[in-house]
Backbone bond lengths (Angstrom), bond angles and torsions (degrees), N, CA, C in turn:
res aa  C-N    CA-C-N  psi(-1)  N-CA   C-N-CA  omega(-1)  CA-C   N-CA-C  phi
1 X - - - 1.448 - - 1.524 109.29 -
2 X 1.314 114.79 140.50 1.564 122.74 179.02 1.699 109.46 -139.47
3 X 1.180 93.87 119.76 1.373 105.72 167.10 1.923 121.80 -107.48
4 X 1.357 93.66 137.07 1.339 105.23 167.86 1.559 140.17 -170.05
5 X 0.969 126.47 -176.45 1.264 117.75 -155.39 1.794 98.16 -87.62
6 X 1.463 105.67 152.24 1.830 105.22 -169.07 1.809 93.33 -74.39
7 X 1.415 92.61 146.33 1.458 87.67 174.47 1.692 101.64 -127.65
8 X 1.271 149.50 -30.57 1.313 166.48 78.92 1.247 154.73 -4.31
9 X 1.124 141.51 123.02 1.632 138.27 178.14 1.098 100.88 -26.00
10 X 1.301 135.31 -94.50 1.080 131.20 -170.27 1.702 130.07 -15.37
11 X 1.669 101.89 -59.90 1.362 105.75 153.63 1.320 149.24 -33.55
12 X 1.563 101.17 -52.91 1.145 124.76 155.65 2.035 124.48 -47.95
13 X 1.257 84.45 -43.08 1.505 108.69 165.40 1.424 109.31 -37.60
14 X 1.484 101.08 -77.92 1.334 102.04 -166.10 1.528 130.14 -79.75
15 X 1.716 102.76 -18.66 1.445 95.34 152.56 0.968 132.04 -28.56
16 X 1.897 98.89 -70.87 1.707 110.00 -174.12 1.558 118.88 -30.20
17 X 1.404 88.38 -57.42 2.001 108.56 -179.93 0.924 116.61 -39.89
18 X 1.649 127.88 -41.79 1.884 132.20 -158.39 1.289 81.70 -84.59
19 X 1.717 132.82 -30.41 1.631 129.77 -141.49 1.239 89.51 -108.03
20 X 1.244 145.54 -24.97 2.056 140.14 169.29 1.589 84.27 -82.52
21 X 1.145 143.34 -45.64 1.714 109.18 -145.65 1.937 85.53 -97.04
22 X 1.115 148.26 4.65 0.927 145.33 -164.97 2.180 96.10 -122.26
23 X 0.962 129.73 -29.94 1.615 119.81 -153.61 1.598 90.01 -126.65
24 X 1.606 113.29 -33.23 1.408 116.15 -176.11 0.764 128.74 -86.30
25 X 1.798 113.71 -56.11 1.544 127.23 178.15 1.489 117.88 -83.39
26 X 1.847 125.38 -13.20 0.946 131.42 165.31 1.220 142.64 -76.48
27 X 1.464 92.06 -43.52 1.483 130.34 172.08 1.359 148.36 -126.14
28 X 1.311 90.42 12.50 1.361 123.38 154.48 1.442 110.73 58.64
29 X 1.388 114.98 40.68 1.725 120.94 -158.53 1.971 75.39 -94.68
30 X 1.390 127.47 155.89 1.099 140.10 153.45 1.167 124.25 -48.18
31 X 1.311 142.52 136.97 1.332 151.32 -163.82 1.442 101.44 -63.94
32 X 1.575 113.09 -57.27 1.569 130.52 -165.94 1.593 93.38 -65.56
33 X 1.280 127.34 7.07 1.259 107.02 -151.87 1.747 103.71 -115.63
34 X 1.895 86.14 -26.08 1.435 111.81 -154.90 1.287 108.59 -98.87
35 X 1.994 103.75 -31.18 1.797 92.47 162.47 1.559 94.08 -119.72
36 X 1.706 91.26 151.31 1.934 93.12 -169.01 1.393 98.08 -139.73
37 X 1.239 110.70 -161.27 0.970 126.07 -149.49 1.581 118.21 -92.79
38 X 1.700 97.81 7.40 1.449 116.46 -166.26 1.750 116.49 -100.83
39 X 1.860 99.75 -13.56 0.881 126.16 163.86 1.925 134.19 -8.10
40 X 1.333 88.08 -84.24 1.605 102.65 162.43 1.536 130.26 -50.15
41 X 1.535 108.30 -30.58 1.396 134.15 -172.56 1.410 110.56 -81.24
42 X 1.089 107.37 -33.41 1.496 128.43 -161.54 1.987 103.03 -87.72
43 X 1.463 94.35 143.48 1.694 106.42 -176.20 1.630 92.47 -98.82
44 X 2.010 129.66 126.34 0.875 101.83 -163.98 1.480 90.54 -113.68
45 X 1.637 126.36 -177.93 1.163 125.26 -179.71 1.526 105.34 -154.48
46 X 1.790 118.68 137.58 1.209 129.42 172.82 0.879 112.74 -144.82
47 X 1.870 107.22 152.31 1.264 119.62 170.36 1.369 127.37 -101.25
48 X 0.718 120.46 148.87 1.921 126.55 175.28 2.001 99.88 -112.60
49 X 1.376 97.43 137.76 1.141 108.13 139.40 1.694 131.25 -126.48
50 X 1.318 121.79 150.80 1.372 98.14 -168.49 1.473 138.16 38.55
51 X 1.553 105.94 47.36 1.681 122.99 -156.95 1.263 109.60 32.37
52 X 1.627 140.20 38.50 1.410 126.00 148.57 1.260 106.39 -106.99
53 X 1.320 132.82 162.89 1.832 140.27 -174.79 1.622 79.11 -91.31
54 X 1.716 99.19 143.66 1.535 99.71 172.94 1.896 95.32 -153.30
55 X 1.623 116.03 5.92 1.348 118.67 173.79 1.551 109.32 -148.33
56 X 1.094 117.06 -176.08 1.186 121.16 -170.65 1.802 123.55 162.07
57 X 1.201 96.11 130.73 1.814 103.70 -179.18 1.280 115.19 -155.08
58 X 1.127 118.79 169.51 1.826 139.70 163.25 1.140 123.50 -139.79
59 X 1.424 88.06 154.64 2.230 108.46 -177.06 1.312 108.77 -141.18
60 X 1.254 103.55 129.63 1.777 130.61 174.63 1.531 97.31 -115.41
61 X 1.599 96.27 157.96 1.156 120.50 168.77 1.761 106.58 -84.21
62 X 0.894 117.89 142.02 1.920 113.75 178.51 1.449 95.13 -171.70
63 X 1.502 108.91 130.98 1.170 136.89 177.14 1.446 119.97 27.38
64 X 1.703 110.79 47.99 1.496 128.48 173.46 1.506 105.26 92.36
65 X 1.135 120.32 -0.66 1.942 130.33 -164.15 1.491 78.71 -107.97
66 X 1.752 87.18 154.04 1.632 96.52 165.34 1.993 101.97 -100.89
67 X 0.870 140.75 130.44 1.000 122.98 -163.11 1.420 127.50 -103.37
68 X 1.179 137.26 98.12 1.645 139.01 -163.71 1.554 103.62 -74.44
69 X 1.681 106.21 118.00 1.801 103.66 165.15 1.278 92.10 -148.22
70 X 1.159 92.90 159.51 1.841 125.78 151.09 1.512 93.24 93.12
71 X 1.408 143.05 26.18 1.217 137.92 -164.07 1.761 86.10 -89.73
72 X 1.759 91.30 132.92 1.386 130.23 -174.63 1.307 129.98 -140.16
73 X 1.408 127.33 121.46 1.046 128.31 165.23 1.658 126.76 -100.49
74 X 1.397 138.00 131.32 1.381 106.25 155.51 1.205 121.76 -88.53
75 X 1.527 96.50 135.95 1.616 114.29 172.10 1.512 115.92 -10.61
76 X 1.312 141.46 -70.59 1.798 135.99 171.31 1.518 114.92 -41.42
77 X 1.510 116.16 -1.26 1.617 115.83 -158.05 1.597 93.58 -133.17
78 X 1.564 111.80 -0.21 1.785 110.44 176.86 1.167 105.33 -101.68
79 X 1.720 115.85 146.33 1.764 134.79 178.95 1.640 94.89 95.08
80 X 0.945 130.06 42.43 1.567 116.89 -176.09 1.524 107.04 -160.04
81 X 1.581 118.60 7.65 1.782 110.80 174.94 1.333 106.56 113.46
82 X 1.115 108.46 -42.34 2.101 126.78 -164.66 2.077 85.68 -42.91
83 X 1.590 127.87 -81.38 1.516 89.96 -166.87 1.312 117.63 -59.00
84 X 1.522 129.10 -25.65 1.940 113.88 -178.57 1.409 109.00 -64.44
85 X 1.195 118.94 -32.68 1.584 110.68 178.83 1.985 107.43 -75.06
86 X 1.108 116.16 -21.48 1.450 96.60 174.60 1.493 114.62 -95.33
87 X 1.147 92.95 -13.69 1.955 97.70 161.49 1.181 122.62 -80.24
88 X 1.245 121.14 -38.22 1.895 123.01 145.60 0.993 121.50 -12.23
89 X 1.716 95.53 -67.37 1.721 96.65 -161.88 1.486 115.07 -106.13
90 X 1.946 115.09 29.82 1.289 111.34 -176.56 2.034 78.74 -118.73
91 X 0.871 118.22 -5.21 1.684 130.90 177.26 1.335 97.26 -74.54
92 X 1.681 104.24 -67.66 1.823 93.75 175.33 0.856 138.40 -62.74
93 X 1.465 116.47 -40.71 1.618 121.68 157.11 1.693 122.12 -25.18
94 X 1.526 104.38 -38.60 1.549 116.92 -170.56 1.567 87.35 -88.91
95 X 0.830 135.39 -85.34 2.020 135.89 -176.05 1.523 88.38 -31.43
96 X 1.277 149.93 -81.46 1.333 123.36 -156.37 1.656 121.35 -53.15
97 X 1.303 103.89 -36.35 1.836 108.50 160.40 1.113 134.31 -122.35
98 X 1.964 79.50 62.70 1.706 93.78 156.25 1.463 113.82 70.29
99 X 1.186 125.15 -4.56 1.610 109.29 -166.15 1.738 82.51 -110.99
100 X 1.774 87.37 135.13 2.109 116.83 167.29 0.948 103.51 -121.81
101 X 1.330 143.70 45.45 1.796 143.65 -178.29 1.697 94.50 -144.00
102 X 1.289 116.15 98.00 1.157 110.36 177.09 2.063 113.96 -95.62
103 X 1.006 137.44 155.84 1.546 100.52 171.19 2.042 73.80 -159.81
104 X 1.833 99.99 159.73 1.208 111.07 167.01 1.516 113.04 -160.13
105 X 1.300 136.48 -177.30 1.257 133.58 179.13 1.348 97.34 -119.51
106 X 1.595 140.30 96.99 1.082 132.28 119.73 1.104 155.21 17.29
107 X 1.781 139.05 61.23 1.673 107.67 175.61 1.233 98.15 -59.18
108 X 2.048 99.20 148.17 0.936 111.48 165.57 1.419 137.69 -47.02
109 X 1.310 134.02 -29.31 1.304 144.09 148.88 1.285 110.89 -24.69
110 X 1.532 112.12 -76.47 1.209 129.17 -179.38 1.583 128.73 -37.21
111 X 1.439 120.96 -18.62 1.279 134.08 -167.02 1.532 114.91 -69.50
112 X 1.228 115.40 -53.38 1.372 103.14 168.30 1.830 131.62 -49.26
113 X 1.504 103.30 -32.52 1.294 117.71 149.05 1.676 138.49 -48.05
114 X 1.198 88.47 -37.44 2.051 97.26 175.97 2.058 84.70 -96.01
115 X 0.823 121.86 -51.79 1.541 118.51 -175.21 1.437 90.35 -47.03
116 X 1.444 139.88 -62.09 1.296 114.72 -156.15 1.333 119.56 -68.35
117 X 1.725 110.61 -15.91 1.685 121.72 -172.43 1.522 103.91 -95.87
118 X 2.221 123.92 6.88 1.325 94.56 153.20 1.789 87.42 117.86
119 X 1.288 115.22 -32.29 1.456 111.50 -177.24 1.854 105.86 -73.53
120 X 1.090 97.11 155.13 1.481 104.80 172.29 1.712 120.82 -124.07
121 X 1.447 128.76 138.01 1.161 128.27 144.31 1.420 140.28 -31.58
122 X 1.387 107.45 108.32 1.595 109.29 -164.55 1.881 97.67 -122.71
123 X 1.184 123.72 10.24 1.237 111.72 -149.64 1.931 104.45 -134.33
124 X 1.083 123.97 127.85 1.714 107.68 161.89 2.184 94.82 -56.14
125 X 1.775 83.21 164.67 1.235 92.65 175.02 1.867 112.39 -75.76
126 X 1.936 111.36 155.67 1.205 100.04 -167.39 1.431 93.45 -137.69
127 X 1.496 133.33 173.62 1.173 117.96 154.87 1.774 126.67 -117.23
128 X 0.983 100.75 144.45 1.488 101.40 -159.91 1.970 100.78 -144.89
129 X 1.661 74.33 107.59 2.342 92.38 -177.98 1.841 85.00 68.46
130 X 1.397 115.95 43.28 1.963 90.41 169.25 0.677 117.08 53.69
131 X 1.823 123.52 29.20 1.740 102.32 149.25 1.671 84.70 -138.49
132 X 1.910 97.43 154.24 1.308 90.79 158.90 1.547 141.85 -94.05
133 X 1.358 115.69 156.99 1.197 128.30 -177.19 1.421 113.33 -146.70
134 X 1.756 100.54 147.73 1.371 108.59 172.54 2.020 102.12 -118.22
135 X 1.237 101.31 165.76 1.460 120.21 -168.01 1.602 96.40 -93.22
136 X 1.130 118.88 132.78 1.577 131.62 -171.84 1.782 101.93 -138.52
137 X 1.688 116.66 139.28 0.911 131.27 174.88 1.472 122.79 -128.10
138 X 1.362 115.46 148.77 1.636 110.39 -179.87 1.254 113.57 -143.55
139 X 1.236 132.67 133.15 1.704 124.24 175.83 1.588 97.86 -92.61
140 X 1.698 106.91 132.86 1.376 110.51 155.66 1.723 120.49 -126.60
């Protein structure tokens, strides 16, 4: 597995892809909902395994936080490291520029997962695209 930061269309490409068959076709979050307007702003990051994309996420800067979203796995690429390794390297990304304010929104599911990588619950639960989530923070 290799993770890294998009450098190309193509890249970009396949983000999108891991991020519709994972938020859209899984979970039925709305398309308009799932790519926004934060897009351009946003530093993006994918993984390949065996030259196919099988993860994928982004981080913005927002209100002094570096901000972790859209972290995705597909299903054949979960139980095996694929999200800790793209949280690794969206962690380092933030330590090489300077940013120690990590913050993200959580599905609730997901929490024991950011709990095991160190983030904490700061938030009542909320809903966001119909599912719930709480807001979790971590200093690194």
């Amino acid at each position: 597995m290799t993770v890294k930061i998009v450098e190309n269309q193509k890249e970009l490409e396949d983000a999108y892809s891991v991020r519709k068959t994972v938020f859209v076709e899984e979970q039925a979050v709305p398309l308009e909902e799932e790519i926004d307007a934060y897009e351009d702003e946003a530093k993006h990051f994918i993984m390949y395994h065996d030259g196919s994309p099988v993860g994928a996420g982004r981080f913005r800067l927002v209100d002094g936080y570096g901000k972790v979203e859209r972290i995705c796995v597909l299903k054949e690429a979960r139980k095996i490291g694929a999200g800790r390794a793209i949280m690794d390297s969206i962690e380092n990304f933030a330590r090489e520029n300077d940013i120690h304010k990590l913050k993200l929104n959580a599905q609730t599911h997901a929490i024991p997962f950011y709990a095991g990588l160190g983030y904490e619950v700061v938030s009542e639960e909320f809903m966001d695209a119909g599912i719930p989530h709480q807001t979790m923070v971590k200093k690194i």
